[in-house]
NUTOR-670230 format. One line per field, with one value per residue (C-alpha): x, y, z; residue in one letter. Coordinates in nm, 2 decimals, decimal comma, padded with zeros to 4 digits. Layout:
! NUTOR-670230
X = X ...
Y = Y ...
Z = Z ...
type = a ...
***
This chain:
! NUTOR-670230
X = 00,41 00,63 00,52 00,73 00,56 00,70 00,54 00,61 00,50 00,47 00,34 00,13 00,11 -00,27 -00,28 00,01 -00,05 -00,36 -00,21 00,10 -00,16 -00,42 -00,07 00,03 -00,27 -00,32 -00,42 -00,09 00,13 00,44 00,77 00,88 00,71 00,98 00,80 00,98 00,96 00,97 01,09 00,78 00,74 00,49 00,51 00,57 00,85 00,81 00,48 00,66 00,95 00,74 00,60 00,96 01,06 00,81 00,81 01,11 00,96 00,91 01,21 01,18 01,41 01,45 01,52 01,44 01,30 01,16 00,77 00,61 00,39 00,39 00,24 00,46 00,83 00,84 00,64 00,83 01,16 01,08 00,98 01,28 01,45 01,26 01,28 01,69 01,70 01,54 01,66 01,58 01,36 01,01 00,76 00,55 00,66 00,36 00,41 00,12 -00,01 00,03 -00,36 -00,49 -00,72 -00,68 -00,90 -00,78 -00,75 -00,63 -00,23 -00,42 -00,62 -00,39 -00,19 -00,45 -00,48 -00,09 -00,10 -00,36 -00,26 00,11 00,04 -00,04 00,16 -00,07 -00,35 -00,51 -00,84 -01,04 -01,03 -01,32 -01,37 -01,60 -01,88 -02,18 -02,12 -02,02 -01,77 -01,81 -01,62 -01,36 -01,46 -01,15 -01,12 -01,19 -01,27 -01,01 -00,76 -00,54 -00,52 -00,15 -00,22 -00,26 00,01 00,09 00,35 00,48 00,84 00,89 00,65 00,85 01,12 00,99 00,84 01,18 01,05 00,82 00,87 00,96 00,71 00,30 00,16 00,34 00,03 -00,12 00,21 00,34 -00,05 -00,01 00,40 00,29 00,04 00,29 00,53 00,22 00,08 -00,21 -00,39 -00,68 -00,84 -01,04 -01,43 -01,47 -01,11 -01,23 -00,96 -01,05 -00,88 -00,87 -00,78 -00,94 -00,69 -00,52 -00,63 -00,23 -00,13 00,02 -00,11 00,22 00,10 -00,16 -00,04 00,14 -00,11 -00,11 00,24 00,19 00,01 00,28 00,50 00,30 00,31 -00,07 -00,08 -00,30 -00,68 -00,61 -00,52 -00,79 -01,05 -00,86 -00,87 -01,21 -01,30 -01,13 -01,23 -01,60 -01,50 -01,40 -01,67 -01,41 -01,34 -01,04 -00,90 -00,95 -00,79 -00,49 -00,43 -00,39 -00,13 00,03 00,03 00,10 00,40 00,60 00,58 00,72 00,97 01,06 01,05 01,19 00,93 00,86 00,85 00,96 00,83 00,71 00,59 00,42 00,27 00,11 -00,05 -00,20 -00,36 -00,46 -00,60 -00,85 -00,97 -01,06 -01,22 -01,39 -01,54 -01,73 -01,92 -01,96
Y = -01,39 -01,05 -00,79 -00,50 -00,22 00,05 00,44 00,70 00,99 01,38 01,60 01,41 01,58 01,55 01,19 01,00 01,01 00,85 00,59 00,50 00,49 00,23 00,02 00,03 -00,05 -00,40 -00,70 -00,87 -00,54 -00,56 -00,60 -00,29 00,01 00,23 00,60 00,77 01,14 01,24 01,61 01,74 02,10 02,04 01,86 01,53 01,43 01,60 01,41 01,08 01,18 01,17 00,86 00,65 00,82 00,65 00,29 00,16 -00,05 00,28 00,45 00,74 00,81 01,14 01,16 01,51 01,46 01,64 01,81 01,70 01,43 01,16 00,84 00,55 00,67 00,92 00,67 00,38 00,53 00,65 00,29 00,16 00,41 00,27 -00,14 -00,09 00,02 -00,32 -00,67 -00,97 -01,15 -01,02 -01,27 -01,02 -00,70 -00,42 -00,07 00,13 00,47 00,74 00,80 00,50 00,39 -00,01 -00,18 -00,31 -00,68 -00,60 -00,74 -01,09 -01,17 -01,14 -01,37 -01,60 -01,60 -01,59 -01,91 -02,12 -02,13 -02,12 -02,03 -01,66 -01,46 -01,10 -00,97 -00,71 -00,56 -00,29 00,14 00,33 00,67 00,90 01,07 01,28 01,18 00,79 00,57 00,39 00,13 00,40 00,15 00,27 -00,08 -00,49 -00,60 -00,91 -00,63 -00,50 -00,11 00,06 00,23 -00,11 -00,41 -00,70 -00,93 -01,24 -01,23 -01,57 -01,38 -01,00 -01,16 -01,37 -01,08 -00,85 -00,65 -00,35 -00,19 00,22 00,29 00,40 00,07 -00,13 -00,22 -00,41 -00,56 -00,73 -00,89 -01,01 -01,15 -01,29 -01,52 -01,56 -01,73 -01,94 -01,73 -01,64 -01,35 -01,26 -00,95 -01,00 -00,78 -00,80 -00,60 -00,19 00,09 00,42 00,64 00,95 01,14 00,96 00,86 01,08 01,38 01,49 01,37 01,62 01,72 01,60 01,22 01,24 01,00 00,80 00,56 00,46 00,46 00,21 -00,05 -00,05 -00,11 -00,42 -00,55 -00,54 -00,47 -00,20 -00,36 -00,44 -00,09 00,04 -00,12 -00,09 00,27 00,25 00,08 00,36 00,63 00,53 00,47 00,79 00,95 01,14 01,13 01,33 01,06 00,79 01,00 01,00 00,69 00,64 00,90 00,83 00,44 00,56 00,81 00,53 00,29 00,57 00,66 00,30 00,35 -00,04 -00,26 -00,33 -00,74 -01,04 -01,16 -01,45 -01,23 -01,03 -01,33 -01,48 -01,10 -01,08 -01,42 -01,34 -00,98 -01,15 -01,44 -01,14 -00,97 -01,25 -01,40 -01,11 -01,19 -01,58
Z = 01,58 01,54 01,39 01,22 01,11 00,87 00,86 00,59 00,75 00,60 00,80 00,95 01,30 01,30 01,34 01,35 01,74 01,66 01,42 01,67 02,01 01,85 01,76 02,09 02,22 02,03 02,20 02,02 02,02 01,75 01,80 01,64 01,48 01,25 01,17 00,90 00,91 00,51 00,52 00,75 00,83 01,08 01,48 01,30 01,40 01,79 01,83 01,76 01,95 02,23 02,17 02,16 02,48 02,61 02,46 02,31 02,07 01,86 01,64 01,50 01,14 00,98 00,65 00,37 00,07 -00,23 -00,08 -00,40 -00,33 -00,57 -00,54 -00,52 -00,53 -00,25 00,01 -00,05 -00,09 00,31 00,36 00,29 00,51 00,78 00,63 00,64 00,99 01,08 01,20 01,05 01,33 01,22 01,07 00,95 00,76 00,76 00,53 00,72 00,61 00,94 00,92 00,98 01,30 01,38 01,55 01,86 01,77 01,39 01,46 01,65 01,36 01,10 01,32 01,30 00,94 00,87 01,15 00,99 00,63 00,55 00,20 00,29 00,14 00,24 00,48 00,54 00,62 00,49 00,49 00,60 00,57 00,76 00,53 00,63 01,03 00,97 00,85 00,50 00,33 00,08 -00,21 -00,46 -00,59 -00,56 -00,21 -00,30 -00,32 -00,02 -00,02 -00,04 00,30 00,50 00,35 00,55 00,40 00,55 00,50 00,22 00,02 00,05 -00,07 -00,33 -00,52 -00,43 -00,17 -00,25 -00,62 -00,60 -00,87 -00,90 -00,89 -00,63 -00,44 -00,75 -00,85 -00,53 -00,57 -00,88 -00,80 -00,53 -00,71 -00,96 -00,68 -00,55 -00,26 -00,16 -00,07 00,20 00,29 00,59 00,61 00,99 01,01 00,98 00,98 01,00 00,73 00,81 00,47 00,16 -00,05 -00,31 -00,11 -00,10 -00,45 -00,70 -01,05 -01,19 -01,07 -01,31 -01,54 -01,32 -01,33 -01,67 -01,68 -01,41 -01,62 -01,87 -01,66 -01,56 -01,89 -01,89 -02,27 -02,44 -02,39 -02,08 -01,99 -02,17 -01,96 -01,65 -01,73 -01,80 -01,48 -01,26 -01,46 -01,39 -00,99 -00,98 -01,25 -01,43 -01,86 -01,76 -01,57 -01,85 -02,08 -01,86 -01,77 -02,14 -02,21 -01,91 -02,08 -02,46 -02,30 -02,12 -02,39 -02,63 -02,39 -02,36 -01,97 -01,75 -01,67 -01,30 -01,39 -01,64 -01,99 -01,81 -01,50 -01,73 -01,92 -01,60 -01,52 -01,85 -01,80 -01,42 -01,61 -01,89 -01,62 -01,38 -01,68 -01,81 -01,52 -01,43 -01,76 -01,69
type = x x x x x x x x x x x x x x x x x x x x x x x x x x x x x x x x x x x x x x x x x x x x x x x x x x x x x x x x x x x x x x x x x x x x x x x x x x x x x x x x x x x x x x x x x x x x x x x x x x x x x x x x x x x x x x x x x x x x x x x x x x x x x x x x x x x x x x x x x x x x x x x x x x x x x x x x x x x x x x x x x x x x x x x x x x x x x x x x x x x x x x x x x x x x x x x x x x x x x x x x x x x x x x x x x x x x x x x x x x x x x x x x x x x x x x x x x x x x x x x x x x x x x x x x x x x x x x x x x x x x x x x x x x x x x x x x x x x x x x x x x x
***
């Protein structure tokens, strides 16, 4: 099964060599692995240099960017820097975070899942993060959820939910499309990768609302947002955050910002939203 791989990277000198060796050293190794260097000022884009002089199935793209670090738009606008430098023979399309530590049989088993039910639209398996001397789960959000930092896609389902969205919110929207167009989704717990900067860690104080903005933009509706917010707020044990989510919500719906998916779309994530909601009370 091929494997293409796709890495936004800025400045990330610390530990993309890490990222890049635990690829290559896979028991199924992928086809192609495209690191995008987003406008680093540090040994970025030398430390992968060296690695693609060494093994050709690593590129190396430069691009420059703004240095503010906002979530959504400045990652995936890198990814597709790296996604249109690719042919079309992959079967499997990964966006990978550079600070991530696979285990050595991560690619095989997705391969195995992706092989055995043809419906599988997305795999992935689970961050860790190292706290007080040892790696824990970095529980952000559901365990049915695959984390931005680690997508799998098989390539039916990227282009049924056209591609990746360049918004806040793009890893809980191709979810929700890709159920829409009858796919499934598995994250597998035997599959830990080491994350080596918590998530966010980077993230600008302009993103702040980005979230909520996100949510309208998913059509979710206002209770829906509200208790979404409610639910991260709490993760996160921070008022501050509920309150804006909710501006960041109320803003773009005042400012009449584009939704990220259909009436219908939008429809069959509301519906997908309350059954979520309401089974945890059944």
């Amino acid at each position: 099964m091929n494997f293409y791989i796709v890495i936004p990277a800025h400045n990330e000198s610390d530990s993309i060599g890490r990222t890049i060796h635990s690829l290559l050293n896979q028991t199924l190794p992928p086809k192609k692995i495209v690191v995008v260097n987003d406008n680093s000022t540090d040994n970025t884009e030398t430390v992968v240099k060296d690695y693609s002089l060494k093994n050709n199935s690593i590129e190396l793209v430069s691009i420059r960017s703004s240095n503010q670090h906002l979530p959504g738009t400045k990652i995936i606008n890198a990814f597709y820097k790296g996604y249109n430098t690719l042919d079309d023979q992959y079967e499997i399309l990964c966006k990978f975070d550079a600070d991530l530590i696979f285990p050595s049989n991560y690619l095989e088993t997705l391969a195995e899942h992706f092989g055995s039910n043809k419906k599988l639209g997305m795999a992935a398996g689970f961050c860790y993060i190292k706290k007080n001397k040892q790696w824990v789960i970095e529980d952000l959000t559901r365990k049915d959820h695959i984390r931005g930092a680690l997508k799998a896609y098989r390539k039916d389902c990227f282009h049924d939910i056209g591609k990746i969205k360049t918004s806040m919110g793009w890893d809980t929207v191709d979810e929700l499309l890709a159920k829409y167009y009858g796919w499934e989704i598995l994250t597998d717990e035997t599959l830990h990768v080491k994350h080596l900067k918590p998530t966010g860690i980077n993230y600008n104080a302009s993103s702040k609302h980005l979230q909520g903005e996100a949510m309208y933009k998913m059509r979710y509706g206002f209770i829906i947002t509200l208790i979404s917010a409610l639910k991260l707020a709490y993760k996160k044990r921070s008022f501050i955050q509920f309150q804006n989510y909710l501006l960041g919500y109320m803003k773009a719906k005042k400012d009449g910002i584009p939704f990220l998916v259909t009436e219908e779309e939008g429809r069959f994530i509301r519906k997908l939203r309350w059954k979520g909601i309401l089974d945890k009370f059944s």
